[in-house]
Each structure stands twice: as structure tokens, then as C-alpha cells.
N, C-alpha and C positions, 0 to 999 in steps of 0.2 A: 529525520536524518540530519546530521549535523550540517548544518552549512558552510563552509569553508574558503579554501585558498583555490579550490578549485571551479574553472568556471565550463565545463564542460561536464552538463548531466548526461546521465547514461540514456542513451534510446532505448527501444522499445527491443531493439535486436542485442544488446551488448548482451556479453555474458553477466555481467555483474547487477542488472538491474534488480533494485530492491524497492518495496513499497516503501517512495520516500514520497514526503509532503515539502520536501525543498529540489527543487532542479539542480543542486548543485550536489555533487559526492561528495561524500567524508571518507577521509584515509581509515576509521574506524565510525561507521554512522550512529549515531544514536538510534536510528530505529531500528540498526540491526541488533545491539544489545538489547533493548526495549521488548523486541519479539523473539529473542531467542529462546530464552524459559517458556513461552508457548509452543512457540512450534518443536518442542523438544519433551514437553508432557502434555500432549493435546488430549487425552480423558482427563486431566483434572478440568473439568469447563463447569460455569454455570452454576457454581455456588455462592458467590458471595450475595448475600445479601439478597435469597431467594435467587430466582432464576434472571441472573445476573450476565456475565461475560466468561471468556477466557478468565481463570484466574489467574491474572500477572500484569505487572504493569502495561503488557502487552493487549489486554482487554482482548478485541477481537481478529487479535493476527493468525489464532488457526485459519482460519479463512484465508490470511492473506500471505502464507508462509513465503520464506524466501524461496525460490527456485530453486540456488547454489543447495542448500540441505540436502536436495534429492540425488547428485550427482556422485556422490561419494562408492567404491567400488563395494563394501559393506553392505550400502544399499540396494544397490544392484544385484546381489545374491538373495536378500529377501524379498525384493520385486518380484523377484521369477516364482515366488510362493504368492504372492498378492497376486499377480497376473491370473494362475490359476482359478484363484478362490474368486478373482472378478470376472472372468469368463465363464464360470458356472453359477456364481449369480445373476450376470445378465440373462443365460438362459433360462435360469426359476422365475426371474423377477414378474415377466406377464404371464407365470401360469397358473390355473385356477388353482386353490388351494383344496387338495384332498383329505385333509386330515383335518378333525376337529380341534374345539380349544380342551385347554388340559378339563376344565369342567364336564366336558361332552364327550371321554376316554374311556366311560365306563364300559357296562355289559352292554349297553344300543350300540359299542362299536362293530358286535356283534352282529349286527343287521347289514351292518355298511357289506357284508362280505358275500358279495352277489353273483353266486357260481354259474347262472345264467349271464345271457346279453342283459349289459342293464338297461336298454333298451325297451326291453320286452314288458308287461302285464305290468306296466305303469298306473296309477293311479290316477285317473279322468276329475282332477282337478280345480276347481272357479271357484270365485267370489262366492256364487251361488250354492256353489255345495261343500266350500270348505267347514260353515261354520255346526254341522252336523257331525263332525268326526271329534272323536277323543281327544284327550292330551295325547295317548300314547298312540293311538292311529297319525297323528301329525306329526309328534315327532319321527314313526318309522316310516312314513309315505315322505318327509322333508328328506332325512337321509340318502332314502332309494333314487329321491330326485335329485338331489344333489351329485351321486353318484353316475346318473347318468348324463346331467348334465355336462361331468368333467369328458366322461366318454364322446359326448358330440363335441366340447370343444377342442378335445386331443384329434379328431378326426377333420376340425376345422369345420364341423356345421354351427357357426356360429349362433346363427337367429336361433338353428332350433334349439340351442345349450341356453340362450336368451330365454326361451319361453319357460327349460323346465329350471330355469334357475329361478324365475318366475313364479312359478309354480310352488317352487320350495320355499320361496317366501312367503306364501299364503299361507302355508302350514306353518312355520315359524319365522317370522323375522331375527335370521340372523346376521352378525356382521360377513363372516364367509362368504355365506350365500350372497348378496350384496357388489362384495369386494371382488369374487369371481365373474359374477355379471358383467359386472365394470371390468374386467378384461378381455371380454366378449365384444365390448365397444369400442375397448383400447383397441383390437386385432381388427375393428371397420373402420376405425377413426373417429367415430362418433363422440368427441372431445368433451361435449355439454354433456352427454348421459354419463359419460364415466364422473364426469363431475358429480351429475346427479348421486348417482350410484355409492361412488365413496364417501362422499357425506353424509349418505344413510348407514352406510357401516361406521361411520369415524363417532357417530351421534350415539351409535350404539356400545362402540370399545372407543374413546378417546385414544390413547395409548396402541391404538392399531398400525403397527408402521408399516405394512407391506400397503394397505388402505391407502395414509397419508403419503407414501410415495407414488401411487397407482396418481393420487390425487394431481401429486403435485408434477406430473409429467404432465397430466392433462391442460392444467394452469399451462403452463409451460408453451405447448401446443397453439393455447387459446391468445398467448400472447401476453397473458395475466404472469408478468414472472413477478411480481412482487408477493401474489399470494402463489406462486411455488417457491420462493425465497423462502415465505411463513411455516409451509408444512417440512420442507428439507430439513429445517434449522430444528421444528421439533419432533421430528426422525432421529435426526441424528442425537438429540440430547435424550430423546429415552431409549436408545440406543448404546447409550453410551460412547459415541463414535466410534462404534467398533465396524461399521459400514463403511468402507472407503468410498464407492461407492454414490452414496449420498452425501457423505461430506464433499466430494469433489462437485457433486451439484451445486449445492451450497457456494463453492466458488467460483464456480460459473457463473451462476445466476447474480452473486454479486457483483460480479465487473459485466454483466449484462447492465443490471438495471443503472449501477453508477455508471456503465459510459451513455448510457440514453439520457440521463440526467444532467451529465456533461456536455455532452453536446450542446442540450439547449442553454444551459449556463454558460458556455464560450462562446454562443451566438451571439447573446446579451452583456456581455460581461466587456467592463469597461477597460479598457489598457489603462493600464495604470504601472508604475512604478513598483516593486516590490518593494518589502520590508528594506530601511535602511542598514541594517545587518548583513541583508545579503548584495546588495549594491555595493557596498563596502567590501565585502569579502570579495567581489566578483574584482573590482578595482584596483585592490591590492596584491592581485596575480599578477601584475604587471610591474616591474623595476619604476619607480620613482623617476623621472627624467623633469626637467627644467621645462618652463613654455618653449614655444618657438621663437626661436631670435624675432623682434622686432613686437610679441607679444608681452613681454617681460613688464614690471608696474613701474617700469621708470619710464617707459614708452608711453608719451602724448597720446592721447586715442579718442576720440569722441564718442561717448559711451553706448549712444544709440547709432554709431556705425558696424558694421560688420563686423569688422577686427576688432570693434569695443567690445560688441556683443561673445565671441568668442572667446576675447581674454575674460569676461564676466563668468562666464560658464565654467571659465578652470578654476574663478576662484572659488566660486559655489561650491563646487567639487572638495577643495579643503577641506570645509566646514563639515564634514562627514556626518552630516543629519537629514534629513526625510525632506526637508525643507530646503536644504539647500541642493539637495539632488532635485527637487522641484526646478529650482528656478535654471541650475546649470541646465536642465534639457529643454526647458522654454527657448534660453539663449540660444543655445547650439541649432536649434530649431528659426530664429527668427535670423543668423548670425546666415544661413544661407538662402531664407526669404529675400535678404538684401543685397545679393548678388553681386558682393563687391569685397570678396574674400580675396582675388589676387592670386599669389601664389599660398597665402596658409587655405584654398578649396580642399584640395585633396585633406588636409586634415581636418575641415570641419565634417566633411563626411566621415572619417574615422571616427567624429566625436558623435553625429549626429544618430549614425549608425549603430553607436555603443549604446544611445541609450534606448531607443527603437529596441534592440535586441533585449534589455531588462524589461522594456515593456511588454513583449511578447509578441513584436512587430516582426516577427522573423522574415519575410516576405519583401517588405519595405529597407529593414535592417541589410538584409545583402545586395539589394542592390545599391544602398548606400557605400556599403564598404567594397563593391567591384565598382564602384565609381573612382573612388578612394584611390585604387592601384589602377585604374588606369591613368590616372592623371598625376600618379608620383608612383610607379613601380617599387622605388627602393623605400618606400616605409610599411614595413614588414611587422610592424602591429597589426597594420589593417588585415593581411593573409591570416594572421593568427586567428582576429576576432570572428575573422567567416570561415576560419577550421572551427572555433567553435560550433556554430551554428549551423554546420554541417554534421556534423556530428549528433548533436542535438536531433535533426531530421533524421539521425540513421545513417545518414550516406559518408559510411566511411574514407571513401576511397575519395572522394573530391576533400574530404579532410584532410587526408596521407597527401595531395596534392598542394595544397594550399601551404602546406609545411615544407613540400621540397621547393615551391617557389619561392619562399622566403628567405631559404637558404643560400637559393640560388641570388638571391639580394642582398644577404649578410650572412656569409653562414657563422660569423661569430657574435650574432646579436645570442643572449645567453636565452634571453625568452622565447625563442623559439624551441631550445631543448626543453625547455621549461615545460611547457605548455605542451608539447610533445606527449612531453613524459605522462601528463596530464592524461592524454588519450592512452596509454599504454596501459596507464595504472587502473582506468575505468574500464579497458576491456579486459582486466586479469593477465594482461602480460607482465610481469612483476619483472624480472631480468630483463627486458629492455624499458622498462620506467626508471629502475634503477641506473643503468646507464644514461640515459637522461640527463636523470637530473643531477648525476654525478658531474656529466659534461656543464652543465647549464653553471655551477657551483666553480668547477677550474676555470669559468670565464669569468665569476662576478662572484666570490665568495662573502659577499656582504648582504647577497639578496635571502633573510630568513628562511622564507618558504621551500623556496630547494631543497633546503640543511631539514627544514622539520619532515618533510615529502617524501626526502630520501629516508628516514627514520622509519614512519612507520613503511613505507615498501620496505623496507627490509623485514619487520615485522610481520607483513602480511607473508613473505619469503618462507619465514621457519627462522631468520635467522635474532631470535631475541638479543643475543648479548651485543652483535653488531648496532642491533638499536638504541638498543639501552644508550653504549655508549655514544650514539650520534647524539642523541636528547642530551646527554652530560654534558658533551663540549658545543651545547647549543644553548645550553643554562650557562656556561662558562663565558662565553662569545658576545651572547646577546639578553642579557641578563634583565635586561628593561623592556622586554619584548613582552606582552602578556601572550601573544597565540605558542611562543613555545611552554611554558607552563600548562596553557590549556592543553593543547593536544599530547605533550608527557604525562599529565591528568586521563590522557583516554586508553594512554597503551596501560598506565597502572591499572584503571579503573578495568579495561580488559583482561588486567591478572588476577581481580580479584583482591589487591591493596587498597583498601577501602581508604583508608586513614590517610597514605598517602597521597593518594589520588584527591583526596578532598582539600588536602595542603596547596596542592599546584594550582585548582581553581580555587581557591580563595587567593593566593598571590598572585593570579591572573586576572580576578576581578579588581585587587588593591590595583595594579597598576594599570586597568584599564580606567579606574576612576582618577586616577592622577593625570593620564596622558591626554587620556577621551572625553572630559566631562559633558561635551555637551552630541557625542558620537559613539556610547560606550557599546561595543560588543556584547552584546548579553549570554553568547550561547556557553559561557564557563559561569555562571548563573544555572543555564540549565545542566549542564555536566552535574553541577552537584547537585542541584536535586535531584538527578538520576541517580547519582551516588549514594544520596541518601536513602533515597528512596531500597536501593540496593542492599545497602548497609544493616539499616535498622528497621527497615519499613516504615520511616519517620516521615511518614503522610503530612503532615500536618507543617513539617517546615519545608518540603519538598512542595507544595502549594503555595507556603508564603513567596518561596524566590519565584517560581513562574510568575505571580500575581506580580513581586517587583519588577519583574522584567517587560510582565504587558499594560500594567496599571499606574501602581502607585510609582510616581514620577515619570511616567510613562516613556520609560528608557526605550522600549523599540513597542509602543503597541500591536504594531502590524507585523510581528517576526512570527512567522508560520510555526516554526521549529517552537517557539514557546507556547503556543497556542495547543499545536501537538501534543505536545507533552502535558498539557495543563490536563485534558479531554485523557491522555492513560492514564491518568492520575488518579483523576473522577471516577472511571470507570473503575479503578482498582477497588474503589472504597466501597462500589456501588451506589456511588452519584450518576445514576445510568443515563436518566433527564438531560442533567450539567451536563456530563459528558458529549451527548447528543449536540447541546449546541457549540460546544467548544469545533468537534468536528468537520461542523456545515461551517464553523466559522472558517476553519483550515481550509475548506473548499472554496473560498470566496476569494481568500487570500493566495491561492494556487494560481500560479503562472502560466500552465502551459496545459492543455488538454492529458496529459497522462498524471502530472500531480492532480490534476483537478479529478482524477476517475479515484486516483488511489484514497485522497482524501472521503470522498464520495462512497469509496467502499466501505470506509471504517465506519459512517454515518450510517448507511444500511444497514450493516451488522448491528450497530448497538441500536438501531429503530427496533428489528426485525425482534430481537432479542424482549426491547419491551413489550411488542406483540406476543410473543409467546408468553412471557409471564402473566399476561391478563388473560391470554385465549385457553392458558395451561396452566393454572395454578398450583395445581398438587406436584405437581413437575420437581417444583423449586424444594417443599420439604422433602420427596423422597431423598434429591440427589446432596441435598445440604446435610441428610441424615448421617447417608451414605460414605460421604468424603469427609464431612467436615468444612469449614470455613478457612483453618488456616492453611494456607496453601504455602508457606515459604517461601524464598526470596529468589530473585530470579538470578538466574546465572549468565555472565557476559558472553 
């Protein structure tokens, strides 16, 4: 997801939550374009390059579709035929199977048809005296057994449906016979025999999906979800997803395993600073204001004093690099060690607080900043940054709070609409973001982001042409600006103007390198390699700019968003391996325990995915025959 001017990610509850790999919303995400072309052909999957991924830049976002897609009233009318057809599969799903495979259809079906109890003049069965009977005594005493086995276990005699299932596999081992048993133990619980059980059938029909999903509840049960992750995933691929079903396991089980996985990784995981990309983006939600009188660099100050240390940290801050966000949050950090702040305390905890909160100290982070307003009520940044952070947790309403106290402190600071609007637009209230940040604009028409904010909300509104022209008289306005290029770059690249959209980031990147050199913004870098990627499926130079933007000159090494994108990249090509690590790298690089799940999920899927290809090889030619390799470009 694109990282931006917004510094309030979406919780776990907002309506617009999407599988991002940055905490910060984008007015148009990169990973919602990225996943759309999947979750909008989810049978094309699994062919590139043998038994592969999703085919789209999206890799493995069937699994991880947006929520918003399902909601539409269109859908809603063909749900009520999905509900159906899932409510009488759940009912089939643990029942013994009566019917033979198409090989076993012939004239023996003829046997099956047993106008008695089939209960009754059974055939007295063992080890012992099976191996005296015929082929054709076995197979019509397997049958007869079979037969009555389904009859004790529609009656619920479990064990005895056990024995003559049993039984029927002395006469012939077949997968059926097997896969029914194991339903027998599914209806006791017996978690380890259905194990047993389907693995005797899966050994026997690979390709057995009622088996491998018998299998992979049992997994499931046991606790094992990574190997029910394994059999879901190739269910559903020789299934051709046409199981909802199973697919929807599939994405349970991945946000199971990735938040088990998360967790212990947020145990252990070091606070650290995010990407200088998004520190920067997070910072420049805010109007530009002067130090505080008396911090100013013409102010005497002893560098290792308090107020030294403070002014040190704003000027760090400048420097708009990784390094100098290092040392500004040391200062801020050492600048109230020294207890001799005066009257700028209350703003070092706004500062100390801000940066606590990038580091994922949310905890620490607000009581910093409720220290903040109690010791200077009227600085109404501080309210802002802990509506952030409220928000962030979910808790709306102490958000919507912390805005009317601000107000109530300045209602004409503009960055409180600002930041408002912020919240409106993350939880889809689009007509009052827009008012917002319309008001935020009548107070301070010089602050960019309002002008670009207001653009696309109007965009996400229906209203195109109102957009269009805010982006025009914001190219007009602020012509030196590279985030308006970038993000008129995302509304084009949203319509599908390829060529245009690739014009704005490139003039975005030109004068990020003139303005930024040693802080440049990379993510109109990634735009166009998404573009291109888009465009021509130009793999290959859609790699090189990720690689410039994590590598070579290592303009943001640590920018998630590029890293993201490097890993769909891979994965498009069928670099499944690369892909893999790009990933776990995005997970490392994740902020907060829900980017870290989401990241974590995409890692699963493409592990899970290499498991199938070596546990399932013929898998990959069938369906590569099938479909074909090229799959076409993804659509915004």
C-alpha cells in the first residue's frame, strides 16, 4: 500500500481495511491496484511457471482479497445462491461416499443394489480368510461391505461402520473405502485415525479432494494448521477454486498461522524506526511551523543542555534521512532525560511522543503526548497525534474526542480539519473528508496535501471531473511539488492511462532528486514500476526501479512498500524462492502486529504454494496446459 500524507492507518475494525504492508493509507493504495486483477479472476491461479502463484502482479492475494469487493448489492444477490450451495456442502462434506469412482460405474454397480438390509448375510471376513477369495468374490463382498457400512454410519453406529469399512478394505484397498472410515472418526473425534485414514486414500488417488479436505480439518483439529494450510491450498488448486468453501479455509488458516507467527516476531522484535519514506510522509501531515521562540539557531544554547538537545533533534529532523531521524529521536529522548526543559516540556513530549509512536511504542507514545496537553492544553498537535493513535488501536471514539478538544483549543488551527478529514476518509465517509479538508484549505491554502486529499476524495466520491480539475490547479499552484505529480500519477494510472501516469512519476521522481537528494521519496519509483509493470508487463525494468529504490544508492533500503512490491514482482515471474524472501523481509520491516500478520500472510501463501509444487507435481502441467501461462495484465 502506498505510504503517504496520511498518518492514521486503518484498524482492525474500519471499513476500509486492506491487506497493507505499510500502516499508513493511500488515497488510491498500491496494493489495492496490485490485488485487484486477482481477486477479480481468481481461477486463473497457479500457472506461471509450473505450480506457481495467483497469476498477477498480485501473486497470492486470492487468499488475501479485499473485504470492500464483497459488499457490493450485485453481490449480495449471487451470495444468496453461494449460501445455498455452502450449506448443502457442508452437509455432504462428512458424509461417507456412496458412489464409486468413474472406473468402478460399470455392471459391479450392479451388485451395489441390495434389496435386503444390507446388514444382513454379510460376509465373515479376516486377515485370515480373506486371502482364499477371488478377485471377483472381493470385489462383490468389498462392495456389499461398503454398502453397509454407509447404512450403520447414516444410522450413526459408528465403530460398527468402522469394522465393515474395515473389512472392505481387506477385500480391496480402496481410497473410498479409506476416506469413509475417516469419517467414522471424524463423527468420534478421533483426529490421528482420520489422519491415518486419509493418507491411506490421498497415497492411493493423490488428486482426492473430499480425502485431502477430510485431511486437512483433521490437521486443523490437531493443531497442525500448516499442514491443513498444505492440503486446503491443493484442494483447492485441483479443484480449480471452484470450492468456496475450501478456499475460505485456505484464508483462515493463513491469518491463523501468520498471526501465530506474528506474535512471536512482535515479542522479539526490536522497536526500531520505520523506513525514512514513511517517517517523512508521516511528518509532512503537518504544516511546516518555525521552532519555538527561544529555540531558534541564533539562540545561544549549550549543546548538551536540554533545550540544546531539543533544538538538535528539529534540526536532525531536516535532514530527511534514516540517520538523521536516528539521532533527532535520541535527542528528544536525552532532551527530557535532562529535566531541564522549562517551559518548551510540554513540547518535548509532543516530540518525544511522535517518535515513540513511529516506533511502535504506542503505549509509551500516549502517555507522552497526554503528558504534553496536560502541561500546555492549547498545543493541539499533541490531541492530533493521540487521535492518531487512537485510531490506530481501534478506539474511535476517544479519536472523534481528542479532535473536539483541539478545536476546543483552536478551532481555526487548519490541521485539525486536516487530520480529521484523515479519519473520515480511512473509514469511507467520503462527504465529510471532503468537507474537511475543504475547510482545512479555506484556512491555509498553501498546505499541499489538503489540495491533493481533497482530489482524490473526490475521486473515490464518483466525482472524476471535480478531480481531475483539483490535480490541474494543484499542477498549476504548486508546480515544484513532486507528491502532486505522484499522486495525479495514481488517479491516471487508476484510469488506465498508462503513458500519462508514467509522465507524472517520472516528473515526480526528477524533482524529488533536485529538491530531496539526500531524502528522496521513492514511492513514484514504485508507481512506475507498477505502471509498468501494468502497461507492458516490463518485468524486467519494473525490477530495476524497486532494486534502485532498495539497493543501488540505497535511496530508502528499509521502505516496506518497495520491498512489497519487489516480492509481487518475483512472484509474477515465478521467482517463487526470491519472492519468499522479499516477503519475510516485509515482515521484519512491519510496524505494528497487523502489518506484520498481513505481511506474514503473503509469506505463507507463496511457502505453502512451494510445498505443493514438490508434494504435487503433476498439478503444475495439468493446469499450465489448461490455461496457459499468459495471463494478461492486471486491471486497476
Amino acid at each position: 500500500m502506498s505510504a503517504e500524507t496520511i498518518p492514521i492507518p486503518p484498524a482492525r475494525s474500519t471499513a476500509l481495511e486492506t491487506p497493507s504492508l505499510s500502516s499508513q493509507s493511500s488515497s488510491l493504495p498500491l496494493w489495492d491496484r496490485i490485488t485487484a486483477w486477482a481477486s477479480e479472476n481468481k481461477a486463473v491461479v497457479y500457472t506461471l511457471a509450473g505450480v506457481v502463484v495467483v497469476a498477477s502482479g498480485a501473486g497470492v492475494i486470492y487468499y488475501l482479497s479485499d473485504p470492500r469487493k464483497d459488499s457490493g448489492a450485485g453481490d449480495k444477490k449471487r451470495a444468496s445462491k453461494k449460501e445455498r450451495r455452502k450449506a448443502k456442502k457442508e452437509r455432504e462434506r462428512d458424509q461417507p461416499e456412496a458412489r464409486e469412482t468413474p472406473k468402478q460405474t460399470e455392471s459391479k454397480d450392479k451388485v451395489a443394489t441390495i434389496e435386503s438390509d444390507p446388514l444382513e448375510d454379510l460376509p465373515n471376513i479376516d486377515e485370515s480368510t480373506v486371502g482364499s477369495l477371488s478377485d471377483e468374490e472381493r470385489k462383490e463382498y468389498a462392495t456389499k461391505l461398503k454398502v453397509a457400512g454407509n447404512k450403520a454410519y447414516g444410522d450413526k453406529s459408528y465403530n460398527e461402520a468402522i469394522d465393515l469399512y474395515g473389512r472392505a478394505i481387506l477385500c480391496k484397498p480402496d481410497p473410498i473405502f479409506y476416506s469413509n472410515r475417516a469419517a467414522c472418526y471424524n463423527a468420534l473425534g478421533d483426529w490421528n485415525k482420520v489422519v491415518e485414514d486419509t493418507t491411506a486414500a490421498i497415497s492411493l488417488d493423490s488428486e482426492y479432494v473430499k480425502a485431502l479436505n477430510r485431511r486437512a480439518n483433521a490437521y486443523e483439529h490437531l493443531q497442525k494448521n500448516s499442514e491443513a494450510l498444505l492440503d486446503y491450498t491443493a484442494s483447492c488448486i485441483i479443484d480449480q477454486f471452484r470450492n468456496d468453501q475450501s478456499a475460505q479455509s485456505v484464508e483462515r488458516l493463513l491469518k491463523k498461522v501468520a498471526e501465530a507467527k506474528g506474535k512471536a516476531i512482535l515479542e522479539n522484535k526490536e522497536k526500531k524506526l520505520p523506513s525514512p519514506t514513511f517517517v517523512t510522509n508521516y511528518l509532512q501531515s503537518f504544516r511546516p511551523k518555525p521552532p519555538p521562540q527561544g529555540l531558534e539557531d541564533t539562540v545561544e544554547l549549550e549543546e548538551e543542555s536540554a533545550k540544546g538537545q531539543l533544538r538538535a533533534g528539529l534540526a536532525a529532523i531536516g535532514k530527511k534521512t534514516g540517520e538523521g531521524y536516528e539521532t533527532a529521536s535520541a535527542a528528544f529522548d536525552k532532551a527530557l532525560e535532562l529535566r531541564d526543559l522549562g517551559d518548551y516540556e510540554a513540547f518535548g513530549y509532543n516530540m518525544r511522543g511522535t517518535f515513540r509512536y513511529l516506533r511502535g511504542e504506542n503505549a509509551d507514545a500516549l502517555k507522552d503526548l497526554t503528558r504534553s496537553v496536560e502541561l500546555e492544553p492549547t498545543l493541539s498537535q499533541s490531541y492530533i497525534k493521540r487521535a492518531s493513535m487512537h485510531l490506530e488501536l481501534g478506539n474511535r471514539d476517544a479519536a472523534s474526542q481528542d479532535f473536539e478538544q483541539a478545536m476546543e483549543q483552536n478551532k481555526d488551527d487548519p490541521d485539525i480539519y486536516y487530520h480529521r478529514a484523515q479519519l473520515h476518509f480511512i473509514l469511507g465517509e467520503f462527504a465529510d473528508a471532503a468537507k474537511d479538508y475543504q475547510k482545512s484549505i479555506d484556512l491555509d491554502r498553501d498546505f499541499i496535501f489538503s489540495h491533493i486529499q481533497l482530489g482524490v476524495t473526490q475521486y473515490k466520491m464518483g466525482s472524476i471531473a471535480s478531480s481531475m480539475a483539483t490535480f490541474r490547479r494543484c499542477i498549476k499552484n504548486f508546480n515544484k511539488v513532486p507528491d502532486v505529480y505522484n499522486y495525479y500519477g495514481e488517479i491516471l494510472l487508476d484510469q488506465q492511462n498508462y503513458q500519462e501516469a508514467v509522465e507524472k512519476f517520472d516528473t515526480a521522481v526528477e524533482i524529488e532528486k533536485q529538491t530531496k537528494p539526500m531524502g528522496m521519496n521513492v514511492l513514484p519509483l514504485i508507481n512506475k514500476a507498477l505502471a509498468l509493470f501494468q502497461w507492458r508487463q516490463d518485468f524486467q525494468e519494473a525490477e530495476k526501479l524497486c532494486q534502485k529504490a532498495l539497493i543501488n544508492g540505497s535511496v530508502d533500503p528499509e521502505c516496506d512498500i518497495a520491498v512489497a512490491t519487489m516480492a509481487q514482482l518475483l512472484l509474477q515471474q515465478g521467482k517463487v524462492t526470491e519472492a519468499l524472501k522479499y516477503f519475510e523481509r516485509a515482515a521484519e520491516l512491519s510496524r505494528t502486529e497487523v502489518e506484520i500478520v498481513n505481511a506474514l500472510s503473503y509469506a505463507e501463501a507463496t511457502r505453502t504454494q512451494l510445498e505443493v509444487q514438490e508434494k504435487y507435481p503433476q498439478l503444475a502441467s495439468r493446469l499450465q496446459g489448461t490455461m496457459g501461462p499468459n495471463m494478461g495484465g492486471m486491471r486497476g
